[in-house]
N, C-alpha and C positions, 0 to 999 in steps of 0.2 A: 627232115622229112616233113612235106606238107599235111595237112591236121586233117582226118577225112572226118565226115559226119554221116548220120544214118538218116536215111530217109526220112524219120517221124522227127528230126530235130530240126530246129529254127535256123536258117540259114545263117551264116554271119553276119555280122554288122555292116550294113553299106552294101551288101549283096541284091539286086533289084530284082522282083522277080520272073521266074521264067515266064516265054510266052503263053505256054500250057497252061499254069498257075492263073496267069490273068485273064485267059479263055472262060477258064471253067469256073472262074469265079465269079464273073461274069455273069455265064448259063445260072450259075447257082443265083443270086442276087434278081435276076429276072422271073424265073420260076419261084423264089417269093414272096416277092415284088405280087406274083399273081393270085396266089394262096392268099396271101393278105386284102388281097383285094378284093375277088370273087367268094371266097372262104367265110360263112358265118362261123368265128372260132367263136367257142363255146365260154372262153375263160371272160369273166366279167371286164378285166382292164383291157381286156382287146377288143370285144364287141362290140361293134358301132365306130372303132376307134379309124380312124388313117395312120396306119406305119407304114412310111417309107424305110427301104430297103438302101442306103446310099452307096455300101460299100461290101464288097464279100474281098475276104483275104484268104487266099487257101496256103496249106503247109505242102511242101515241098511233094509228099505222099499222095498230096490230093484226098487226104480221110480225117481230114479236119479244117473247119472254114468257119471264120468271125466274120458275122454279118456285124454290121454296123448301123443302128435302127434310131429312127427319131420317129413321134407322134405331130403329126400335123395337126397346126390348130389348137393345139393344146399347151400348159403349163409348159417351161420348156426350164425347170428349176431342178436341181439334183435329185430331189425326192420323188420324181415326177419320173426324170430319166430311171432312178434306180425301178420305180416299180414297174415301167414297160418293160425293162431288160428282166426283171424277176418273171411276169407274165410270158414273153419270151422264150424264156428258159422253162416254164412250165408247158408251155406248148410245143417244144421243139422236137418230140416222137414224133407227134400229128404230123408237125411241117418235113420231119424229115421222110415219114410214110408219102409225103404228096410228091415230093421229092425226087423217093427210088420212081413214082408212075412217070417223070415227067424226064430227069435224066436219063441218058445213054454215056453212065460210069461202071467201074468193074465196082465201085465200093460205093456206096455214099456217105458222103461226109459227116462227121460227127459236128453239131453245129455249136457254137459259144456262140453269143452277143454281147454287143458293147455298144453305150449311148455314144452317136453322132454328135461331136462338143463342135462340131467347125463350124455350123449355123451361130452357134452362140456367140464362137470367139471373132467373127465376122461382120458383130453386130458390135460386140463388144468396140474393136477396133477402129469399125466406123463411127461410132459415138465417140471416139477419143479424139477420131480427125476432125469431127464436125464442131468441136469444142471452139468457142472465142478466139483462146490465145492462140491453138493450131493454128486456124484462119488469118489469124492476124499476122501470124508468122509465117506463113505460105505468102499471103500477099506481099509481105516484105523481102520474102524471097524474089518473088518472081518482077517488081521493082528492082529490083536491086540486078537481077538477070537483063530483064530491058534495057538499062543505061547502061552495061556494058558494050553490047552491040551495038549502038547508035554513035 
């Protein structure tokens, strides 16, 4: 007998999500994307700051969504991450009040945050490629590709 799950639990492993899911996470992430943007929030590590919105993940229920946030411009170091996601989370009534004005949902979503590490590890990876020996190993690849087809 196949395993059913309840609508507030995490889908299975390797399960993509629905269309609906990606719609309204979507809505959600744009909406604010514009709170952060237009919004003087009052908490000191957000004021004046740039947070970009990169990613909203919504639960299957649609009444819970991880935004996925990085500061532009700024320290981009764990302690850095940790305290926008904390600032974040202390704002997340306000943003979810701006929220219920701007959605058309039965519920709005209860919000988490999580620092955006894919800028970092992006960088990261590109620094490892642009390294000497990569390089010197690429070109010897691609030698080595050349004289085969000639």
């Amino acid at each position: 007998m196949p395993r059913s799950f309840s609508p507030s639990s995490p889908p299975p492993a390797g399960r993509a999500p629905s269309p609906r899911q990606l719609r309204v996470g979507e809505e959600v992430r744009h909406v604010l994307t514009q709170v952060f943007t237009r919004d003087g929030l009052r908490d000191p590590d957000l004021a004046g700051a740039s947070v970009m919105v990169t990613e909203v993940r919504m639960s299957p229920d649609l009444r819970h969504a991880t935004a996925f946030v990085i500061k532009l411009g700024g320290e981009d170091t764990p302690e850095a991450q940790k305290a926008l996601v904390r600032a974040c989370r202390r704002a997340a009534p306000y943003l979810r009040g701006q929220m219920a004005k701007e959605l058309r949902l039965q519920f709005v979503p209860e919000l988490a945050f999580q620092p955006d590490t894919s800028f970092g590890e992006a960088a990261r990876i590109g620094a490892l490629l642009n390294r000497p020996e990569v390089q010197r190993d690429l070109a010897a690849h691609q030698d080595d590709e050349g004289t085969e087809e000639a």
